[in-house]
MIVOLO-950888 format. One line per field, with one value per residue (C-alpha): residue number from 1; x, y, z. Coordinates in pm, 1 decimal, padded with zeros to 6 digits, always signed. Example, Ala and Ser with C-alpha at 12.3 -4.5 7.8 and 13.67 -1.06 7.14 Angstrom:
<recs>
kemar = (1;2);
east = (+01230.0;+01367.0);
north = (-00450.0;-00106.0);
up = (+00780.0;+00714.0);
</recs>
This chain:
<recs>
kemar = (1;2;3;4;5;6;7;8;9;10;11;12;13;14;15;16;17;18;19;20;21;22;23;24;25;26;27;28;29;30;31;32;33;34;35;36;37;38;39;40;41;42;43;44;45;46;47;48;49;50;51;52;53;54;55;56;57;58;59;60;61;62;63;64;65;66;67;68;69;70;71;72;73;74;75;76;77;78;79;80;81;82;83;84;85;86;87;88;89;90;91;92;93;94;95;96;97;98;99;100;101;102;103;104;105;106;107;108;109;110;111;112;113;114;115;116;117;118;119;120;121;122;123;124;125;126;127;128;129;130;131;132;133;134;135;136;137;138;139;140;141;142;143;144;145;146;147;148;149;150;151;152;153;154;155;156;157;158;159;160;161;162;163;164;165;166;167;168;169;170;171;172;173;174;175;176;177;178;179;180;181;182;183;184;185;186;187;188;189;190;191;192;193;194;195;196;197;198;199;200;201;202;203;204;205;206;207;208;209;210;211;212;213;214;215;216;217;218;219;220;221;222;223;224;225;226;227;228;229;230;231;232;233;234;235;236;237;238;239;240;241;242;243;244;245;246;247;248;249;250;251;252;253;254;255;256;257;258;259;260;261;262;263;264;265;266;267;268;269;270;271;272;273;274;275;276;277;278;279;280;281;282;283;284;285;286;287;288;289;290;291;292;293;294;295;296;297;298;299;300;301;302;303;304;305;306;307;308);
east = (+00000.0;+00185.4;+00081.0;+00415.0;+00177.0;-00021.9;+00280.7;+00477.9;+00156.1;+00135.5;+00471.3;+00529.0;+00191.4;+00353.3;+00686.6;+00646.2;+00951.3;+01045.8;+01404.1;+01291.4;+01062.9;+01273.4;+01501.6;+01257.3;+01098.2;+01506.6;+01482.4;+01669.8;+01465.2;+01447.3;+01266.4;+01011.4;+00939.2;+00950.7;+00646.4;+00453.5;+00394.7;+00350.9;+00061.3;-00084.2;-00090.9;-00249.7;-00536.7;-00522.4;-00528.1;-00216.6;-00259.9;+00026.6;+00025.7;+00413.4;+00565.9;+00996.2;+01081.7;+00739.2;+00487.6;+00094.1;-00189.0;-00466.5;-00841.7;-00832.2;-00491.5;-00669.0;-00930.1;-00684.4;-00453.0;-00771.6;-00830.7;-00507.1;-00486.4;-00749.9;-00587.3;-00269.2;-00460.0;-00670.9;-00296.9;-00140.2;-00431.2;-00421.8;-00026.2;-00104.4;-00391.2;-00155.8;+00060.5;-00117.9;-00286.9;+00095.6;+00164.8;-00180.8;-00239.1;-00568.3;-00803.9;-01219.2;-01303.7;-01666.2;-01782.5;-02068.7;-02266.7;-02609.1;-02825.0;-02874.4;-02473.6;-02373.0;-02543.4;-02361.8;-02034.4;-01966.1;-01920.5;-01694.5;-01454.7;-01515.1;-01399.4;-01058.8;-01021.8;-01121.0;-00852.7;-00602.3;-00647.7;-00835.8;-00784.9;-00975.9;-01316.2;-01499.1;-01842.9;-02084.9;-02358.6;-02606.7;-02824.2;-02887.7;-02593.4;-02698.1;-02672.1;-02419.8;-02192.9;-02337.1;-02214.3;-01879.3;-01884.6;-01961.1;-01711.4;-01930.0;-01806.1;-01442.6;-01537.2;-01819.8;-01883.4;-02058.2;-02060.8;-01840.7;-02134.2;-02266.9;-01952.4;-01971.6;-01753.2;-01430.9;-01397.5;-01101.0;-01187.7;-01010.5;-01185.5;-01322.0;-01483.5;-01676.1;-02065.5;-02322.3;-02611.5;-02796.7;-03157.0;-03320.0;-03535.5;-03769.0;-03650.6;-03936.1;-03973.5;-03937.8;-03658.7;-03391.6;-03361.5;-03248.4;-02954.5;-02601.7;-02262.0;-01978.2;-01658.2;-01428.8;-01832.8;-01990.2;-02283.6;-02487.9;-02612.8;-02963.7;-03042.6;-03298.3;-03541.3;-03599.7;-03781.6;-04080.3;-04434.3;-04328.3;-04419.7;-04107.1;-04052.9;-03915.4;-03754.4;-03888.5;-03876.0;-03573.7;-03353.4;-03055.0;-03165.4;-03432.5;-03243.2;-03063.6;-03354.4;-03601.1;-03259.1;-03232.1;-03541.6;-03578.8;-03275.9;-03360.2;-03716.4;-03835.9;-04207.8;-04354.1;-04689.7;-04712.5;-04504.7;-04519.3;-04289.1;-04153.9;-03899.0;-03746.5;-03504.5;-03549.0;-03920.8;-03843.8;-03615.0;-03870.7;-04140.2;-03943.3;-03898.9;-04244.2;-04295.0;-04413.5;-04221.0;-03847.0;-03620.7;-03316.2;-03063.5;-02668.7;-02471.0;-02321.5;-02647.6;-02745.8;-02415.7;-02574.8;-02926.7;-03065.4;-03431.5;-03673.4;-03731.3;-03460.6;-03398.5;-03160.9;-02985.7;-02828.4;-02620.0;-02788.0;-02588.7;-02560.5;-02225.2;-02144.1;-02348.9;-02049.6;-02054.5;-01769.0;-01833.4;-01600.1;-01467.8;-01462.5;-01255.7;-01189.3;-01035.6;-00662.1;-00668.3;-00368.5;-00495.3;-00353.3;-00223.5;-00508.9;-00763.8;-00509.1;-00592.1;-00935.2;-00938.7;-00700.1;-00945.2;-01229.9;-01054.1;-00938.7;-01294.4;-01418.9;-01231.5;-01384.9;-01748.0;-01834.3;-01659.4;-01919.2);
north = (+00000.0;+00313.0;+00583.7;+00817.0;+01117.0;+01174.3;+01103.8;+01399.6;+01633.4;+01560.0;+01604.2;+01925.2;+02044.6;+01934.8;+02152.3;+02421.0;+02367.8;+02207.5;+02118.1;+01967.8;+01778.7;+01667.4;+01537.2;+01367.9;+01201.6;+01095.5;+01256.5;+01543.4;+01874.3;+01931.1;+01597.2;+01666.3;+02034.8;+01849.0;+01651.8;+01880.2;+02113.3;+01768.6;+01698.7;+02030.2;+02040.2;+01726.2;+01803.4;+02119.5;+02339.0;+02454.6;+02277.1;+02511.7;+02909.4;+02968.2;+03284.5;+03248.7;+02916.1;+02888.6;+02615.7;+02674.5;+02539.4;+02655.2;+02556.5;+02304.2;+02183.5;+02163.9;+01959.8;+01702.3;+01699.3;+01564.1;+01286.3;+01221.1;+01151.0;+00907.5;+00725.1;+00702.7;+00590.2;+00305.6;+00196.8;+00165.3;-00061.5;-00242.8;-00330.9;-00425.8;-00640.1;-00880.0;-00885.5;-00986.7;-01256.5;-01351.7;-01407.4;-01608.2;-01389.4;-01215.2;-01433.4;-01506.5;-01930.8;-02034.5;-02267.0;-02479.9;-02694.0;-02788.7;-02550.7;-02804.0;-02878.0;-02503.7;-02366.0;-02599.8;-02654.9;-02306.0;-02063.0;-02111.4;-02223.0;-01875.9;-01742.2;-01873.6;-01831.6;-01470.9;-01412.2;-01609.9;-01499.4;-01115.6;-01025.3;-01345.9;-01285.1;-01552.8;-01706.3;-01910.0;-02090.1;-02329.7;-02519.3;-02884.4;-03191.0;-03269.9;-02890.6;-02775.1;-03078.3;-02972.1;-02596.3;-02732.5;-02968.6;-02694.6;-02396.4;-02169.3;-02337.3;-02404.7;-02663.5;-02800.7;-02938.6;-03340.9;-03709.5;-03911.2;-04121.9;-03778.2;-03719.2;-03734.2;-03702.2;-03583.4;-03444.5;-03487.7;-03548.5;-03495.6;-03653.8;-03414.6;-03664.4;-03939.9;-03962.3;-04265.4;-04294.7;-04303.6;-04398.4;-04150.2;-04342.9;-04236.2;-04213.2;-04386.3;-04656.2;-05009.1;-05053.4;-04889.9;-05192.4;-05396.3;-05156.5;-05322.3;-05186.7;-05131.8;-05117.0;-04788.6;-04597.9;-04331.1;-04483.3;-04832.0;-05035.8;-05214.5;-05431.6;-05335.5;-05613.8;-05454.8;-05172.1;-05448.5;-05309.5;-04994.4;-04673.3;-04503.5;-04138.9;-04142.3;-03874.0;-03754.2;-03961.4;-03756.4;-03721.1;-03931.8;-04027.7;-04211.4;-04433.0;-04551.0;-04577.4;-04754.0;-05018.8;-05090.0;-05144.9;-05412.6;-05538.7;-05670.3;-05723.8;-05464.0;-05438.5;-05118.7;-05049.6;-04704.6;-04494.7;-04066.7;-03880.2;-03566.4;-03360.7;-03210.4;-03339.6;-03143.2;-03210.2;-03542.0;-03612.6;-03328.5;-03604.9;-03873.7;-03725.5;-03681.6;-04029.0;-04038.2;-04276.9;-04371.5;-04192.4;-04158.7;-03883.3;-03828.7;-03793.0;-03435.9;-03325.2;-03492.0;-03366.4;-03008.4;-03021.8;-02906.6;-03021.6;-02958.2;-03321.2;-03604.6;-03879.9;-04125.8;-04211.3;-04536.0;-04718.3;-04938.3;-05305.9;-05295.5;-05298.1;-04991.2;-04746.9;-04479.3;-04188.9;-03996.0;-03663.5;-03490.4;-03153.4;-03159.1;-02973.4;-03064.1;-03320.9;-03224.3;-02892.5;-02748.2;-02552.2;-02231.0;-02149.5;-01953.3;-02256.2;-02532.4;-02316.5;-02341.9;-02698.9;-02771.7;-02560.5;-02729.4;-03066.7;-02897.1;-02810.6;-03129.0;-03364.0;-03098.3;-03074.0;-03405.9;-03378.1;-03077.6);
up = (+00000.0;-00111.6;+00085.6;-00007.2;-00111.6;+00227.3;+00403.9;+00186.7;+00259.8;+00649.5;+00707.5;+00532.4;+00704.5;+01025.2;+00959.0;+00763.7;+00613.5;+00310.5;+00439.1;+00736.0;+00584.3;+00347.2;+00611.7;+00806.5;+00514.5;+00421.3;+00037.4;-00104.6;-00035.6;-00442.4;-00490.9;-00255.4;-00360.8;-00702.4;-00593.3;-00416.9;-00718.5;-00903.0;-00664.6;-00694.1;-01085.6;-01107.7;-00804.4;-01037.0;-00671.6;-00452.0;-00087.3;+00031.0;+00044.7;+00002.2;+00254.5;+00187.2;+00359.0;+00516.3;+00400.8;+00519.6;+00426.7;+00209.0;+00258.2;+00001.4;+00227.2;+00507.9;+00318.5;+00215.1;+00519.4;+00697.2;+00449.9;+00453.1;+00813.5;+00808.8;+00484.7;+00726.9;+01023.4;+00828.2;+00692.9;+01025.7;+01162.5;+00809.2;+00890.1;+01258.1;+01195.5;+00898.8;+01099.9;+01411.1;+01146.2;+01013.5;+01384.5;+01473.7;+01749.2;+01586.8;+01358.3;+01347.2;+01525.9;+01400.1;+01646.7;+01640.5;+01955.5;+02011.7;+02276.3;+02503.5;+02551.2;+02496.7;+02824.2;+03053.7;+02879.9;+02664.0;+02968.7;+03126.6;+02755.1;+02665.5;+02958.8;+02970.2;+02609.4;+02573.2;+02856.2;+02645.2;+02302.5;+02349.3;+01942.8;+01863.1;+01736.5;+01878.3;+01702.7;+01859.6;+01658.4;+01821.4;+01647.3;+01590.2;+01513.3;+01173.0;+01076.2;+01231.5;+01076.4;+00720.0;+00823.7;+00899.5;+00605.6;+00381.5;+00545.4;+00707.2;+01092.4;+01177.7;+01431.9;+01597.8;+01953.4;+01861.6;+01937.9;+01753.8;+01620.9;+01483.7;+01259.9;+00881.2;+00590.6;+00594.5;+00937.9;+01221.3;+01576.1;+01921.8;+02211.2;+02496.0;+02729.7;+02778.9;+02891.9;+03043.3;+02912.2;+03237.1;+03366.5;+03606.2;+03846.2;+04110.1;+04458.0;+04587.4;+04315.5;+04458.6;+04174.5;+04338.6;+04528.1;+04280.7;+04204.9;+04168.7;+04299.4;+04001.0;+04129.5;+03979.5;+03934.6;+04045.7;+03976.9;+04030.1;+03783.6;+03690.3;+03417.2;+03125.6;+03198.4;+03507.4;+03297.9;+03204.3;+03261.6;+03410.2;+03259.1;+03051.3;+02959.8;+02635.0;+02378.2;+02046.1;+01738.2;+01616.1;+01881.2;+01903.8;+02236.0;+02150.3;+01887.9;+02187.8;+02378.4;+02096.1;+02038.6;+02409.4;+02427.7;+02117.1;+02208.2;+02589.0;+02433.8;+02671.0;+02692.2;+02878.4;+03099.9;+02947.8;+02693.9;+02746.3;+02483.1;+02586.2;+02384.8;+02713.3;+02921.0;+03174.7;+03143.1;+03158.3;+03475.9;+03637.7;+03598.3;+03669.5;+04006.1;+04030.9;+04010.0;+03689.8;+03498.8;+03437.3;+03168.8;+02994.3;+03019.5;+02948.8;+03216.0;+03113.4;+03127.9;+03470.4;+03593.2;+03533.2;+03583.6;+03891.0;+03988.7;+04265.6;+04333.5;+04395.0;+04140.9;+04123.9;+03815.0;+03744.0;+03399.9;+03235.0;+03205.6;+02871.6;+02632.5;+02458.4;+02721.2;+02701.7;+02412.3;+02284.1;+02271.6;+02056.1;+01872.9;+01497.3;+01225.4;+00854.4;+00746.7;+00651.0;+00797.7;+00949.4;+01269.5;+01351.6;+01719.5;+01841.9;+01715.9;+01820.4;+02178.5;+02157.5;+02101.6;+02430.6;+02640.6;+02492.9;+02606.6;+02962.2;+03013.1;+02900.8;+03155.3;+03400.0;+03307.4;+03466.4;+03787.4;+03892.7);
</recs>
């Protein structure tokens, strides 16, 4: 970005004085009294009333010198910004998660990384799995916060942590009794043919929930009393502890949720009952410093967020 002309016409307005001018701008004085009336002929208007030695500044000067400023300004910020860029210490991170995830887990990652990398212009986007992985697929998110079962195409992974898939039970209900220890867990165990003929909460048709739930079921040829389908989990664990029925919920989420009532959540003994919950980028794509930072505070917070 050549610049040479304001920087000739706010220096001599500075001065005064060609020769000092000259010197500071390090070019012969001839040159640059050479390129002055240059300037003026083709503007076709003299910035500069002339008085001996003594350089001021007409009204169409003072018109330009203002401008010119303001080019010179926008041209310093210009060079900082590249090279904060060239240094990775400024940059834009799209980031994806679903709502649900984001109002537990998000927080307190922001936090820490807005204290760690300030020039970063952080964006969050919330919004369902499938299209926030079609976002990242398609270059409008940088990463996105999933399971690993979620992940599509060409997309690398680092693990954050790993979740049960948990069954929140009554405190009164009978079935708590039949609760198993598991050595090395925070939590007991029960088996899914204990859920025969009692009345389940389960999650909408579309969730990914309830393709666990719908499988387990199947699978231990489950048979409920009653069936209620609620989208919320919230809603869900709320009734449960309102002795309304047994439900399903990830542990991240039971690790956050707060409720009125107490319930009691146990893992199912099943095989696979663990889900990898993971961050995504492209495939192939070399990760700059400031988003190789958000994915180790992503991971930091992770092996924190179920140890609340």
């Amino acid at each position: 970005m050549d610049l040479r002309e304001q920087k000739y016409v706010c220096t001599l307005a500075e001065l005064g004085n060609l020769t000092r001018a000259a010197e500071r701008l390090y070019i012969s004085q001839p040159a640059l009294s050479i390129y002055i009336t240059n300037l003026e002929k083709n503007l076709g208007i003299p910035l500069f009333d002339r008085s001996g030695k003594k350089f001021t500044l007409t009204y169409a000067g003072e018109q330009y010198l203002e401008k010119a400023k303001k080019m010179l300004e926008l041209e310093r910020e210009f060079c900082e910004d590249i090279e904060k860029i060239t240094r990775e210490t400024a940059g834009r991170i799209r980031l994806g998660i679903s709502q649900r995830r984001g109002c537990f887990f998000l927080p307190p990652v922001i936090a820490e990384y807005e204290k760690t990398w300030p020039e970063i212009d952080l964006v969050i986007r919330e919004g369902n799995l499938t299209d926030l992985g079609e976002l990242l697929k398609n270059g409008e998110l940088d990463m996105v916060v999933l399971n690993r079962s979620d992940v599509k195409g060409d997309m690398d992974t680092e693990l954050l942590f790993q979740e049960e898939f948990l069954m929140a039970v009554p405190a009164c209900h009978e079935i708590n009794e039949k609760a198993e220890y598991v050595p090395g867990s925070r939590y007991r165990k029960l088996k899914p043919e204990y859920l025969n003929g009692e009345t389940l909460i389960l999650h909408t048709a579309w969730q990914s929930s309830r393709g666990i739930e719908d499988a387990i079921l199947k699978q231990y040829g489950v048979v409920p009393k009653k069936v209620r389908v609620i989208r919320s989990m919230e809603t869900a664990v709320q009734m449960a502890a309102e002795g309304l029925g047994i439900t399903f919920i990830r542990e991240a989420y039971a690790a956050n949720f707060h409720y009125r009532k107490p319930v009691n959540y146990y893992i199912l003994d099943i095989e696979r009952h663990r889900r990898d919950v993971v961050v995504a980028f492209k495939n192939g794509s070399e990760l700059p410093a400031y988003m190789r930072g958000m994915v180790e505070i992503l991971k930091k917070h992770g092996s924190e967020f179920l140890s609340k």
